[in-house]
C-alpha positions in Angstrom: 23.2 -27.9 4.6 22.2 -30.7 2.4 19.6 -32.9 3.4 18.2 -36.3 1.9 18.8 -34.7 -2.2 17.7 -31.2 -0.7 19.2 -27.9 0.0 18.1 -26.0 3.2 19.8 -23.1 5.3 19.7 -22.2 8.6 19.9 -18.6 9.4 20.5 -17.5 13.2 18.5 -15.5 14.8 16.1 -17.2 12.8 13.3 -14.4 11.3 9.9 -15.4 11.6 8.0 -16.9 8.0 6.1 -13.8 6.6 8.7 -11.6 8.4 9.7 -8.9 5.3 13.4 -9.5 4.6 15.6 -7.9 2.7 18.5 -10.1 0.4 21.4 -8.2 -1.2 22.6 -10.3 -4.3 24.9 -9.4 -6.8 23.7 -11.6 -9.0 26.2 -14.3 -9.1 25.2 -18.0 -8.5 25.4 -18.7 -4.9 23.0 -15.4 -4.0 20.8 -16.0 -6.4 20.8 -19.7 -4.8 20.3 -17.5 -1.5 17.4 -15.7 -2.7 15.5 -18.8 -4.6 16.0 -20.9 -0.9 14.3 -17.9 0.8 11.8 -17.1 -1.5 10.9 -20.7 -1.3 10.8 -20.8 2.2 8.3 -18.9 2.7 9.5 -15.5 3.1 8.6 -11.9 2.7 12.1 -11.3 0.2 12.8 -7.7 -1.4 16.0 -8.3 -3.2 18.2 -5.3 -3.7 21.2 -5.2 -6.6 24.7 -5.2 -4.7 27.7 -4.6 -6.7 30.9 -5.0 -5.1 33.6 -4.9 -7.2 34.6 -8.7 -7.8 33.7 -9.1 -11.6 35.3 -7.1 -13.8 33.3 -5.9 -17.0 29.8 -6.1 -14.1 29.0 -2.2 -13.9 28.7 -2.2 -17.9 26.5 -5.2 -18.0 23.7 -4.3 -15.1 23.7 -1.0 -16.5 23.0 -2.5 -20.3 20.0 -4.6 -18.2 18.7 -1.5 -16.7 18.0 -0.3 -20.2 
């Protein structure tokens, strides 16, 4: 949702700020754009890898960044 030159999301249920969440991203723009709007939200965010398969060539690279 886009808002007077600002992003904003709404999630439903909506959790509570300081409520521990946890965001899978893969890494790719739109959830690291995801993660930044709910870190800067104000909450609790663990983010956890997810790799599913869309990028070829992705497997070899995160495991090269885990080195």
């Amino acid at each position: 949702m886009r808002s007077g030159g600002k992003i904003s999301i709404k999630l439903d249920p909506a959790p509570e700020r300081g409520e521990k969440l946890l965001c899978a991203v893969s890494g790719g723009a739109d959830s690291m754009c995801l993660l930044h709007l709910l870190v800067s939200g104000g909450y609790d965010v663990t983010a956890a890898h997810f790799e599913h398969g869309a990028m070829k060539g992705v497997r070899g690279w995160y495991a090269k960044k885990r080195q």
